[in-house]
C-alpha positions in Angstrom: 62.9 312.9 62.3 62.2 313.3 66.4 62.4 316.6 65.9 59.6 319.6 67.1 59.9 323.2 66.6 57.9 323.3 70.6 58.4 321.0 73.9 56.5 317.9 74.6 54.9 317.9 77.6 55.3 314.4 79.3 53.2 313.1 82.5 52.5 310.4 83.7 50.0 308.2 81.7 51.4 309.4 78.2 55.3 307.9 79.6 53.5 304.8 80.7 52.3 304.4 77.6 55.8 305.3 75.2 57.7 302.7 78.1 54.8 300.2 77.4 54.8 300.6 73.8 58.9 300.9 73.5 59.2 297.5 76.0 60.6 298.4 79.3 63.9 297.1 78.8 64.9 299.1 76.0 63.6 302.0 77.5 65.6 301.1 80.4 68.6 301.5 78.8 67.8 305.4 78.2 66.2 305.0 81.7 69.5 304.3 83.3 71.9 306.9 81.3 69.3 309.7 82.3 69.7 309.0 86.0 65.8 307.3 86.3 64.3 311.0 85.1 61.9 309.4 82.5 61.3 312.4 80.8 64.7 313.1 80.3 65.1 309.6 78.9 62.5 310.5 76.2 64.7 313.0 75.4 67.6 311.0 75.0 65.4 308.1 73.1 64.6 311.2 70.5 68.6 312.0 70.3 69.3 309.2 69.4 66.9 308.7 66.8 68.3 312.2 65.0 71.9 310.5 65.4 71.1 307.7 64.0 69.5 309.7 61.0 72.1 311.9 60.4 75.0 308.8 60.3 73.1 307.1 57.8 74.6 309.8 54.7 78.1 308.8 55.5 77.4 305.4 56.0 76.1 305.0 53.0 78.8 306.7 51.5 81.6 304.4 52.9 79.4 301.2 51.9 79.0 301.7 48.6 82.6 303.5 48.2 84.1 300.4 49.8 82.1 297.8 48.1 82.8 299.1 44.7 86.8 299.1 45.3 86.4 295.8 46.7 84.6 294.7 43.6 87.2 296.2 41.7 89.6 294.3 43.2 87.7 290.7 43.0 86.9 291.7 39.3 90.6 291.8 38.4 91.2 289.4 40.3 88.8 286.7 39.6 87.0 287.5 36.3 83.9 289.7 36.2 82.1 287.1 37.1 83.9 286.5 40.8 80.5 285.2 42.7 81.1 282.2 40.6 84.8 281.6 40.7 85.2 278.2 42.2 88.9 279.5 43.3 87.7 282.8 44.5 84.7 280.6 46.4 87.2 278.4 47.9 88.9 280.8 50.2 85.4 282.1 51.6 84.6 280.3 55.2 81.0 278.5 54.8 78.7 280.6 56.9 80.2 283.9 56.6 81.3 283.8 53.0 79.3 281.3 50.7 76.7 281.5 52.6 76.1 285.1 52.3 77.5 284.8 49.0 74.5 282.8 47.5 71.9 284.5 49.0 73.1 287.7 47.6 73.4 286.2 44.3 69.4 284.7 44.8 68.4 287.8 45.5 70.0 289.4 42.3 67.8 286.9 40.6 70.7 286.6 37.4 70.8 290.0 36.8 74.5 289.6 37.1 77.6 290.5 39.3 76.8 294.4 39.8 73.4 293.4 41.0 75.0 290.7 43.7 77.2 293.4 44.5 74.2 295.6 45.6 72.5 292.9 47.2 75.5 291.8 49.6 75.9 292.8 53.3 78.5 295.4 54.8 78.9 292.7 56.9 80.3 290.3 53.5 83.1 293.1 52.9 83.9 293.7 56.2 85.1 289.9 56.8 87.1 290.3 53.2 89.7 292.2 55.3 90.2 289.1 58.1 93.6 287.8 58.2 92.5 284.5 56.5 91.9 286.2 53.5 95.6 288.6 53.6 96.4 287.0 50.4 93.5 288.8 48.5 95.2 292.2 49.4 98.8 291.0 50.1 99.8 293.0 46.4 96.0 294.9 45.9 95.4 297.0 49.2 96.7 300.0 47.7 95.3 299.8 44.7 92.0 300.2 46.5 92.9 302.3 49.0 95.3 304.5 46.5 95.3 307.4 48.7 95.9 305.6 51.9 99.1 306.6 54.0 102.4 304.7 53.9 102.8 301.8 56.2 98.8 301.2 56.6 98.1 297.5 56.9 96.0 295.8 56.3 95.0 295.5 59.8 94.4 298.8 59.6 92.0 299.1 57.1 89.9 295.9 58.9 90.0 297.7 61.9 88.6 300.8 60.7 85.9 299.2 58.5 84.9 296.5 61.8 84.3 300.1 63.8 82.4 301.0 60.9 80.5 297.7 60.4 79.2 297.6 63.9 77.9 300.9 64.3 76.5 300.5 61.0 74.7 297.1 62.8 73.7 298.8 65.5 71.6 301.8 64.0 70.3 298.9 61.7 68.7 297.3 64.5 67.5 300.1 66.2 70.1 299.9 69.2 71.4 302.8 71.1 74.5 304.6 69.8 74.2 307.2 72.8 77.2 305.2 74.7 79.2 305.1 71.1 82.2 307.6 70.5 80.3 309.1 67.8 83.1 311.6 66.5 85.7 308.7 66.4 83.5 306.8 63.9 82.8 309.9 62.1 87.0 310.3 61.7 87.0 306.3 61.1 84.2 306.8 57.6 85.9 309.9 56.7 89.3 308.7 56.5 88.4 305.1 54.6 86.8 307.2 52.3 89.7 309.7 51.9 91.8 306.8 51.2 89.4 305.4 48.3 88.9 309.3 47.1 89.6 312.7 48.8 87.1 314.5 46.5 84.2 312.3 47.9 85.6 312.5 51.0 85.1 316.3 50.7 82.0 316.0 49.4 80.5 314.1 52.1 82.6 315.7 54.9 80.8 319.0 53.6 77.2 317.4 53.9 77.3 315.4 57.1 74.6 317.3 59.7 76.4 314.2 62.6 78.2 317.6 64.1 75.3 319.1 64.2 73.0 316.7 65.4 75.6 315.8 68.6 75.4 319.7 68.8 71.8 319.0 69.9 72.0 316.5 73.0 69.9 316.9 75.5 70.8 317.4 79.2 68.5 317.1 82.7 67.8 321.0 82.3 66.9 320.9 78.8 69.3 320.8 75.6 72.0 323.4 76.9 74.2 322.8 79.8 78.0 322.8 80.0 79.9 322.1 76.6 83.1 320.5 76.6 84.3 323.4 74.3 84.9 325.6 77.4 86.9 323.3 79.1 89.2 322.4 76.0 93.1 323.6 76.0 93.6 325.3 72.6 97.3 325.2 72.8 97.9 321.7 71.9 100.8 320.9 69.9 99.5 320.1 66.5 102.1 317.6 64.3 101.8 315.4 61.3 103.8 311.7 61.0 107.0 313.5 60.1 107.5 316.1 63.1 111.2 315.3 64.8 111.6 315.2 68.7 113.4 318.0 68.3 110.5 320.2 66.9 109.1 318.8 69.4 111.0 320.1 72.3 111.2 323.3 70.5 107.7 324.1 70.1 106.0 322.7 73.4 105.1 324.9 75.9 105.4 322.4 79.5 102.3 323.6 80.5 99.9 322.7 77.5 101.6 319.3 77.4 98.9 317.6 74.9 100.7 316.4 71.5 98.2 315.5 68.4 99.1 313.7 65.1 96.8 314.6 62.2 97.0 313.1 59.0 96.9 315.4 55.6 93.5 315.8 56.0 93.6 317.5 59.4 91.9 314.5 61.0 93.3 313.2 64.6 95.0 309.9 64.2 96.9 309.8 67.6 96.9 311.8 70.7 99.7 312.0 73.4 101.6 314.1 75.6 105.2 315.9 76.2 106.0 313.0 79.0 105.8 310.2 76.4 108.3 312.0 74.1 110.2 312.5 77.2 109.8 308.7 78.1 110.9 307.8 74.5 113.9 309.3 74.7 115.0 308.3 78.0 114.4 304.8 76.9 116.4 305.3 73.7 119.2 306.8 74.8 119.3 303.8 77.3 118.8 300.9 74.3 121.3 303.1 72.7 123.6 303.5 75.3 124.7 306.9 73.7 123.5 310.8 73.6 120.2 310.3 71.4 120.1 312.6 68.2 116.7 314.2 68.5 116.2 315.0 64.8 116.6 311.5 63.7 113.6 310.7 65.4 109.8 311.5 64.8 106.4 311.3 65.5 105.9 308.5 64.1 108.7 306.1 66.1 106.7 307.6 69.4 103.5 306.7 68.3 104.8 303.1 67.3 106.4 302.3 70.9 104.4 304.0 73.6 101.1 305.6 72.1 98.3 303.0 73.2 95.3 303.3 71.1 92.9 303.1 74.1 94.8 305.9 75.7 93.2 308.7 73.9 89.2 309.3 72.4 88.0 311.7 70.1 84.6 314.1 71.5 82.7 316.7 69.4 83.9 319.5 71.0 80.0 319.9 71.5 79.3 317.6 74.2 77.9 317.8 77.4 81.2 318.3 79.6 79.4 315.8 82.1 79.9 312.7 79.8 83.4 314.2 78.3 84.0 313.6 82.1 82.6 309.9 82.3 85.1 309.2 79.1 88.4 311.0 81.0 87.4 308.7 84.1 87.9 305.6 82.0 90.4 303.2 83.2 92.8 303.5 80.2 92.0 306.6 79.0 94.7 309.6 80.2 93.7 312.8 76.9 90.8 313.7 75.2 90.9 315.7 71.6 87.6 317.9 70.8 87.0 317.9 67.3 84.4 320.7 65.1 81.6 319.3 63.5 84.3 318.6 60.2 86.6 316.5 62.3 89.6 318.8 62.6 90.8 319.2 66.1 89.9 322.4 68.4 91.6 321.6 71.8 92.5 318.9 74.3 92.0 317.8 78.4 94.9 316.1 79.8 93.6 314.6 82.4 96.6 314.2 84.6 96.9 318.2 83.7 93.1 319.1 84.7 90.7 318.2 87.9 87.2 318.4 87.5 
């Protein structure tokens, strides 16, 4: 899919007629990212299209993985025939919920629950995780996520399947993803997945082409250009959840500051630097009003009180380092971890530490 093994040649009646045929605002949008070179748009529109290919195994992976715990759930919860429970019903909001509900089960045309299962929207089990319906997974979120970390919420788990949902909606209607962090949604199916099953996970980490595809961008001189792999710092501290302070300080070097949590799949869940620890403590040993003792302290009690989730992104480490840039310019945004085409971090920009 918009692929050829040999360049299209582009001038100017044949563009006219892909903007006229494409509408000239959507084709605007690509328009504008490629700095008004219209043949590099094209180039873009086709990216995107291969993107948008490529994320549709793993989406359809964590759909059907997640809607069959979910139905798990409802089925012990509320009988195997849960579309019909009038208790279950009652705690579904009208539009979002019965509505979608019913025509699910029209569609399945009475050929029972698994069929209205099939039929229902990403969008149905997405909401299931809102806080109005915590009760549903107050004693149940992990046995449907059995595999899922200590201390995940479930604000966690509606915050990674939302991320999901709308990139999911966007490739559905044909909108472009080229702005999305691609890799960080990548991370987001692979770890709901991992916490559902790790063998699936594996499987499907194994056959995504998505690093390969982002591998592919195209830039104004045609599809090579800079990578942000030669700009990435490989000496990053890599830690998991459990890592003291004092590890810490024993390990860093001051001048690779960049700190990154994984989780026990190798996949980035936080990224921050050698000046928050330091912060950390500082502001202990003040609350404390005593010497702080490093090794009763970890990773995770950082993350928790000065990690901002905004304050870091994930980039295939295959990306053009002109748009790594763009993302390190962000308001909020102070590290960047590159990731391989599996996830699994390969190096990091500071961006207090580097100018570009």
């Amino acid at each position: 899919m918009a692929e050829s093994q040999v360049p299209y040649h582009y001038d100017g009646p044949s563009l006219k007629e892909l903007r006229d045929s494409l509408s000239e605002p959507r084709f605007g949008t690509y328009l504008r990212l490629a700095g008004n070179h219209a043949d590099y748009a094209a180039a873009l529109y086709l990216y995107n299209s291969r993107l948008a290919k490529a994320f549709l195994f793993p989406l359809n992976v964590v759909e059907v993985t997640l809607r069959n715990r979910v139905n798990q759930i409802l089925t012990k919860d509320f009988g195997e025939d849960w579309p019909s429970n009038p208790v279950f019903r009652g705690l579904l909001d009208p539009v979002h919920g019965i509505r979608a509900l019913d025509l699910a089960v029209s569609r399945s045309q009475g050929q029972g629950t698994s069929k209205t299962v099939a039929a229902l929207t990403f969008d149905f089990w997405s909401n299931l995780f809102r806080p109005e319906y915590g009760d549903i997974w107050r004693f149940t979120l992990n046995v449907a996520f059995p595999h899922m970390p200590i201390g995940t919420t479930r604000q966690n788990i509606q915050d990674a399947v939302k991320l999901v949902n709308n990139f999911r909606n966007r490739i559905a209607h044909h909108e472009p993803i080229l702005s999305e962090n691609a890799p960080t949604v990548q991370a987001t199916i692979l770890k709901l997945v991992g916490y559902c099953n790790p063998v699936v996970r594996e499987w499907m980490r194994h056959h995504t082409t998505v690093g390969e595809v982002l591998r592919t961008r195209p830039t104004r001189s045609g599809t090579g250009g800079t990578r942000l792999s030669s700009k990435l710092d490989r000496t990053f501290l890599r830690v998991d959840a459990t890592t003291t302070i004092d590890e810490i300080f024993h390990k860093i070097d001051y001048a690779h500051p960049a700190i990154v949590y994984v989780d026990a799949e190798g996949v980035p869940q936080a990224a921050f630097t050698i000046f928050d620890v330091i912060r950390f403590v500082s502001e202990r040993s003040k609350a404390e009003e005593s010497l702080l003792l490093l090794t009763a302290y970890n990773v995770r009690d950082v993350i928790k009180s000065h990690v901002k989730p905004d304050g870091w992104r994930i980039l295939n480490e295959a990306h053009s380092l002109a748009d790594s840039i763009k993302v390190l310019q962000e308001p909020l945004v102070r590290l960047v971890v590159g990731v391989d085409s599996l996830g699994a971090p390969t190096g990091t920009i500071v961006r207090s530490h580097r100018r570009y």
